[in-house]
N, C-alpha and C positions, 0 to 999 in steps of 0.2 A: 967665205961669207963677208960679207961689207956690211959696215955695223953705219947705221942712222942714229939723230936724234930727231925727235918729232915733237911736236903740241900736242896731247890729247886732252880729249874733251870726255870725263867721264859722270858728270850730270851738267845741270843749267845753273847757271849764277853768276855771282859779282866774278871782275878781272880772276881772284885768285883761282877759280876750281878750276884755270886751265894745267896742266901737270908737266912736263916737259921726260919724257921716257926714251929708252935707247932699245932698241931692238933689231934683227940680223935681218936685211936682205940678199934674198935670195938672185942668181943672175936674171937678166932678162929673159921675157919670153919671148914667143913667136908674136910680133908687130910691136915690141917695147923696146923702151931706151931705159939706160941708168942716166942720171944727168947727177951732177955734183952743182947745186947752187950756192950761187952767189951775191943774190938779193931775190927775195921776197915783197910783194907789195902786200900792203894794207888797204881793206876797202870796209866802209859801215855794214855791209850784208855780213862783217866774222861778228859786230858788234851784237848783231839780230841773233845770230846764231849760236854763241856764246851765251845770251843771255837765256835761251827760251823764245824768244820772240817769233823766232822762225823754227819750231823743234825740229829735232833731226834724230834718228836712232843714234842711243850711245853704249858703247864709246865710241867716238869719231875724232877724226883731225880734225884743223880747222885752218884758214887758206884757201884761195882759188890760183890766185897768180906768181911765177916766178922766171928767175931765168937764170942760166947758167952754162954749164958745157957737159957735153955728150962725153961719157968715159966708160959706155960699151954698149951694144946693139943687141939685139936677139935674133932667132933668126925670120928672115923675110923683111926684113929692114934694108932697103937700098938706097932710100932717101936722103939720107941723115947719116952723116959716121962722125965717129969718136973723135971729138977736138970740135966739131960745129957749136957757135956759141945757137941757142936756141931759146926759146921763151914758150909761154902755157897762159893761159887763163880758164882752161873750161876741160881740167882733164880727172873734176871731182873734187871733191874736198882732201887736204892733205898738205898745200904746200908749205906752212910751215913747217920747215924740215931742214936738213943740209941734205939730204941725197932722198933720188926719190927714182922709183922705177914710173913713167909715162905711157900709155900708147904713145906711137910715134905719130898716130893721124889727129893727134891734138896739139902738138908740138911746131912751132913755124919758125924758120932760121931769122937771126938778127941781122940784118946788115951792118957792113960797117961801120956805118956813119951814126947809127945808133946804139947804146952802151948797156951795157947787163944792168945797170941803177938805173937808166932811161924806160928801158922795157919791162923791167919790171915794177917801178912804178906807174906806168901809164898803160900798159897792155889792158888788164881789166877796164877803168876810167876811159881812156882811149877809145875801145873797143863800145863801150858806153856811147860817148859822145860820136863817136862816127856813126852810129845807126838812129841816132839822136835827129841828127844835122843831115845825112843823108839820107833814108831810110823810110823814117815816122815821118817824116815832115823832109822834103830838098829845100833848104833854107837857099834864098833866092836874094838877089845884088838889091839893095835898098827895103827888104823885108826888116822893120822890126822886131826883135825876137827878145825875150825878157826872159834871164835866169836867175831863179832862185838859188841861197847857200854859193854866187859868185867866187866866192873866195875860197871853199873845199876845192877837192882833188879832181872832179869832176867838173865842174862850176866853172875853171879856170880854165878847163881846156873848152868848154862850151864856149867862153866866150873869148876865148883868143883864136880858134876854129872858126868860130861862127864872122867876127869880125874881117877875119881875111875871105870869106868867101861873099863879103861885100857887104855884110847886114847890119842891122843901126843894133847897138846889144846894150841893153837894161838888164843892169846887175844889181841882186835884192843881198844882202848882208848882216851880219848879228850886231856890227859895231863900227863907228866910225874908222878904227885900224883896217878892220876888213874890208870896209868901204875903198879904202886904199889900196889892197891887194886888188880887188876886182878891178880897177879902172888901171892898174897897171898891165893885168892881166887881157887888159882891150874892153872893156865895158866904156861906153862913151856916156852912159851916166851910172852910178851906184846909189843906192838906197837905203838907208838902215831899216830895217822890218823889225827893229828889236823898239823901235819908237811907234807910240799908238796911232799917230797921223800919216804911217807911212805910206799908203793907198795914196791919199791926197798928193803929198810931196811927191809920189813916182808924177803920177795925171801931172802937176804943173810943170814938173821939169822937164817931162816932153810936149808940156802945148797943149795937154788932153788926149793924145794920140794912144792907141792902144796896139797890145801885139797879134801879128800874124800868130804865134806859138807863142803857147807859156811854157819852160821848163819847169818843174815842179818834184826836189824830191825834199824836200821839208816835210809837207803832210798834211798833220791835222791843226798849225794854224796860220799856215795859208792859202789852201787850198780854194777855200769858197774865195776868198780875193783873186786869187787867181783866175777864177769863171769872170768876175766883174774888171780883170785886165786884160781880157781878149777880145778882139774884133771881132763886129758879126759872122757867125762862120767862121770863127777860128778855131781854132785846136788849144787843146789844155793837155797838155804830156804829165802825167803822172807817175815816177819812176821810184821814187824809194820815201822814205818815211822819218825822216833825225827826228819829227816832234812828237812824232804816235799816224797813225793811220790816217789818211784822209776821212773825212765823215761823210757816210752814204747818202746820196743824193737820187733825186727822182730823175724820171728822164723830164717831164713836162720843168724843171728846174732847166733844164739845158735850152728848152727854148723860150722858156721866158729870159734868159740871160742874152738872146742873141742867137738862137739856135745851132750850136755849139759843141765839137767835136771833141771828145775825151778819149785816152788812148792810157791802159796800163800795159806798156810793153817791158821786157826782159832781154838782156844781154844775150842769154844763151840760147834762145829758140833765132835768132836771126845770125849765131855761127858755129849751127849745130851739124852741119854738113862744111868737112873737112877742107875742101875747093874752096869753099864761099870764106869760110875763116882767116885762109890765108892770103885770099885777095881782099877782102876787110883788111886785113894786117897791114898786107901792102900798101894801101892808102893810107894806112895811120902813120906808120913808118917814115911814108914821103911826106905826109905832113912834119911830121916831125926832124925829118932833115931840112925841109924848106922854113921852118921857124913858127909855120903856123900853130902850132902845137910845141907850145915849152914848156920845159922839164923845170920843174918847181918843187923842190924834194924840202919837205918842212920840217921835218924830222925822222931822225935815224934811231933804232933801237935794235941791240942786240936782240937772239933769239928767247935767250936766257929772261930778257927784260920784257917780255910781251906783255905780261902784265899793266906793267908802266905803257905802255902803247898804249894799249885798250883806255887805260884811264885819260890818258889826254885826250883821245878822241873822243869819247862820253864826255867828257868836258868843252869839247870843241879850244881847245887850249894851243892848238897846231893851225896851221892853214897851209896849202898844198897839201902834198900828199906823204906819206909816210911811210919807209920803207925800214925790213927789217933785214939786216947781216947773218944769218947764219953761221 
């Protein structure tokens, strides 16, 4: 038997009620891998998850994304053998963990040019932003596009993605530091949203001009500014929630705004079919060897220390992304 450490989640609440426990697995089965990891990412859906916000039956891990190396197959597994370094985002909850049994049809090999702290930082976020930017919306060579939370883990690859595929990118942020991250990160203006004139200040600083797409995972308070910073006819992308839920809106609100396309999509129904995930991969990957997509690790935490994770990012006390060592 190969003995694990895992996160368990055995009610909903603050950082502490996650519990850290050891338990035996068993070999792989028919179309599984063992993988022994070697980074874990962090993304705010554990924070939703952790908390209640998103219930989930417990007990449960907690985790979407990691990567590591293959250290045994099961059988019907030809794909993939023992020593391939490999990565996950959508194979269940679980992956805080050091060894973890996978399907092997969730599982997509790293290339070399990309590193176990690379892909598992940015696979889930990555994977985000490419259905983001290609997908919901084909962001197009001189399109405006405006993201919120710039300087999160997401945020940053939107607008260092989005930048290289030609588009003018407004970056909305908590605080003049942040402000700074985003414009390194390719935002060719940034915005503090944490100031009450911030609407006005974006409108002058482009001229008045508004966006093809809004990115939008704040929520509930910027969301309605968000309908009043998209073009007629433009698209409002609504993807996750750091301030609380966006507030329900009518349809006839969408076209008094400009008659106005709104979209709450999700990561995993667009790499839910195993083909389509690993050619998503593949283009994330090559972004990421070509530069357009940087790796921006904010902070590191043992697995021991999750705790401590979870609280920085409730606090927003980190910018990039946050991976955890096992």
């Amino acid at each position: 038997m190969t003995k694990a450490r895992a996160v368990v989640l055995h009610r909903f609440g603050a950082p502490e009620v996650m519990q850290i426990e050891t338990y035996d697995l068993a070999a792989p089965g028919v179309g599984e891998v063992l993988m022994s990891q070697s980074a874990v990412g962090f993304n705010y859906i554990d924070i939703y998850q952790r908390s209640g916000v998103y219930p989930l039956p417990t007990p449960t891990g907690l985790g979407h994304e990691a990567a590591g190396v293959v250290e045994a197959v099961g059988p019907g597994v030809d794909s993939i053998r023992p020593g391939d370094r490999v990565a996950y985002m959508n194979a269940g909850l679980g992956a805080y963990t050091d060894k973890r049994i996978v399907p092997a049809a969730k599982l997509v090999k790293i290339p070399p040019a990309v590193s176990d702290e690379a892909a598992a930082a940015l696979l889930f976020k990555g994977m985000t932003a490419q259905y983001l930017l290609r997908k919901t919306h084909v962001v197009q060579p001189g399109e405006m596009i405006i993201v919120h939370a710039a300087a999160g883990g997401v945020g940053q690859i939107l607008s260092s993605w989005g930048k290289a595929l030609g588009a003018f990118v407004v970056g909305t942020a908590g605080s003049p530091e942040k402000c700074d991250v985003a414009r390194t990160a390719g935002c060719d203006i940034a915005i503090d949203y944490s100031k009450p004139d911030w609407v006005e200040a974006l409108l002058e600083a482009t001229s008045g001009r508004k966006a093809r797409v809004v990115y939008d995972s704040v929520g509930k308070t910027t969301f309605l500014q968000s309908l009043d910073l998209a073009v007629p006819f433009g698209l409002v992308v609504s993807y996750g929630a750091a301030s609380g839920s966006a507030p329900e809106i009518t349809m006839d609100l969408l076209n008094k705004k400009g008659c106005l396309y709104v979209t709450r999509p999700s990561v995993f129904p667009h790499n839910a079919d195993p083909a389509i995930f690993r050619a998503n991969a593949a283009e994330l990957f090559a972004a990421i060897a070509s530069g357009a997509v940087r790796v921006d690790i904010g902070a590191r935490f043992e697995l021991a220390d999750i705790a401590e994770a979870h609280r920085a990012a409730e606090a927003r006390a980190t910018t990039g992304a946050i991976l955890i060592t096992p």
